[in-house]
N, C-alpha and C positions, 0 to 999 in steps of 0.2 A: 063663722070664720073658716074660710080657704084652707086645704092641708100646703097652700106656698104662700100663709101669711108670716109663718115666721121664716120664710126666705131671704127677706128684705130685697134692695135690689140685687138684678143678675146685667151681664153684659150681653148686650144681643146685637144682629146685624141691623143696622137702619138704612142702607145703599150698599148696592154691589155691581161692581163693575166685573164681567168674567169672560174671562179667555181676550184680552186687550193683549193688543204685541203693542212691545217696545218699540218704539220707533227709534229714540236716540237713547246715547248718555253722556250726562256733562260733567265732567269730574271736575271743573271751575268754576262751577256755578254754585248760590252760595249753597245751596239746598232744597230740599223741597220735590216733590212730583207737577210735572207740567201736562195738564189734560186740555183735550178740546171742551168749553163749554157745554156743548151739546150732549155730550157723554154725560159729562155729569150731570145737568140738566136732567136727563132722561130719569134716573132716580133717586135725585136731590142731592147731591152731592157739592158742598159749597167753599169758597174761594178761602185759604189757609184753613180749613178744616182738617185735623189729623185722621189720616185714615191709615191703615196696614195694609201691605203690600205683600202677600205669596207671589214667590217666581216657580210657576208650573215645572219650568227646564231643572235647575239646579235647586230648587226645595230652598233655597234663601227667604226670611222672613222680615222684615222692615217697618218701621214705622217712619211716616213722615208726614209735613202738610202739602194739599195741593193749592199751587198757583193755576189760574186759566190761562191759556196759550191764548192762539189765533179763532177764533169760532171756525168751523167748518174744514179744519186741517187733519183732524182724528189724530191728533198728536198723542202718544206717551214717554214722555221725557222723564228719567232718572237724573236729578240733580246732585252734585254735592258726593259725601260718603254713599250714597245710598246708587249711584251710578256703576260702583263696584260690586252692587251685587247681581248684574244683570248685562246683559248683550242684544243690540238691535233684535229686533225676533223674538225674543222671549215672549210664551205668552204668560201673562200674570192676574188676577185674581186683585183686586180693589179692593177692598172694605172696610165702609164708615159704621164703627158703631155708638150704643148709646145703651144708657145703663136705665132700666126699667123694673117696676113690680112685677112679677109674673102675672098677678091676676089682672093686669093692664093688657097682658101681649094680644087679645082678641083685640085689641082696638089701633093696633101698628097693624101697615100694609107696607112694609120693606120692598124696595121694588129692583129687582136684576136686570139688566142689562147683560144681553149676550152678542159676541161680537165674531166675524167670521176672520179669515187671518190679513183684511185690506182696515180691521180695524171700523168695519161698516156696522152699523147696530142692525140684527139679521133677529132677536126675538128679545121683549121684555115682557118679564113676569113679578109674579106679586107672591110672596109670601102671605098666608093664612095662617093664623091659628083661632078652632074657636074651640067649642065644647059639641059633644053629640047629648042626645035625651038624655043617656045615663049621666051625662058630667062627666066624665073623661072628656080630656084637652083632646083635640086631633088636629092637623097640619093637612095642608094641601096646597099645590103653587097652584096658580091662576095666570093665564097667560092675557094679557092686555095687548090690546090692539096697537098697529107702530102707523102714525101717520105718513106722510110721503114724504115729508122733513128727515125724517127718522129718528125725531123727538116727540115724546108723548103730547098731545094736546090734551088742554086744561078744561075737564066738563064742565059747566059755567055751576058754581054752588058746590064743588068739589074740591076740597083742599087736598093739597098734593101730602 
C-alpha cells in the first residue's frame, strides 16, 4: 500500500488554457464562458463543461460552463454575472479539473495550451508525473509538437 492510499481522491488539473485575452463580455447573456473550439480542442476541453476562470489583471476567480463559439474566431467571451469580473484584454488562465487517486496521477497527461496576446496558440505542453528509481513522485512539462492548424493532431492508437 501507497503512503497516498489513504488520501482518497484529490482535485487536479485535466486542461489548461493559459494567458487567453478576453475578447468580449456579455453581461445579457444567459451565462456561461464562450471559447473557440480549437482552443479547447487542443487540451480537451468540452462543450458545457465547468471549468474556473483566474483573471491574470484583477486576481477575480470564477467558475462557470463553456459553450463553443464560431471555430477559428479565438474567441473568449465572459457571459452572464461572470462578464463582471473582467475587461476585453484581460488575460486569464482556464481550467478544467477532475478528481483523481494520486496513485493514478502517472497515468494523466493534462495538456496546456499557451496563447500569445491575438489569442493564437503559440506552445502546448503536457503535464508529467511519474516516479524516479527510488519511488519518489517527480513532475516534468513536456512540450508537444503544434501542427499548422494550431490544433494537436491525433497519433493514430493514441488517446487524447
Amino acid at each position: 500500500m501507497s503512503e497516498y492510499a489513504a488520501a482518497g481522491t484529490i482535485a487536479v488539473v485535466r486542461a489548461k488554457l493559459h494567458d487567453l485575452r478576453v475578447t468580449d463580455a456579455d453581461l445579457d447573456y444567459q451565462g456561461s464562458v464562450t471559447l473557440d473550439p480549437q482552443h479547447c480542442e487542443a487540451v480537451g476541453i468540452l462543450p458545457l463543461e465547468f471549468v474556473e476562470i483566474w483573471n491574470k489583471h484583477s486576481g477575480a476567480r470564477i467558475t462557470t460552463y463553456v459553450i463553443w463559439g464560431k471555430r477559428g474566431s479565438r474567441c473568449c467571451v465572459l457571459n452572464g454575472a461572470a462578464a463582471r469580473t473582467c475587461q476585453p484584454g484581460d488575460p486569464v488562465i482556464i481550467v478544467a479539473r477532475t478528481s483523481v487517486h494520486p496513485e493514478r496521477l502517472p497515468e494523466m497527461r493534462p495538456r496546456v495550451a499557451l496563447f500569445d496576446t491575438d489569442n493564437r496558440l503559440t506552445k502546448l505542453l503536457e503535464y508529467r508525473v511519474g516516479h524516479d528509481r527510488r519511488g519518489q513522485m517527480t513532475f516534468r512539462i513536456v512540450r508537444r509538437r503544434l501542427p499548422v492548424s494550431g490544433t494537436p493532431r491525433r497519433r493514430k492508437g493514441v488517446r487524447a
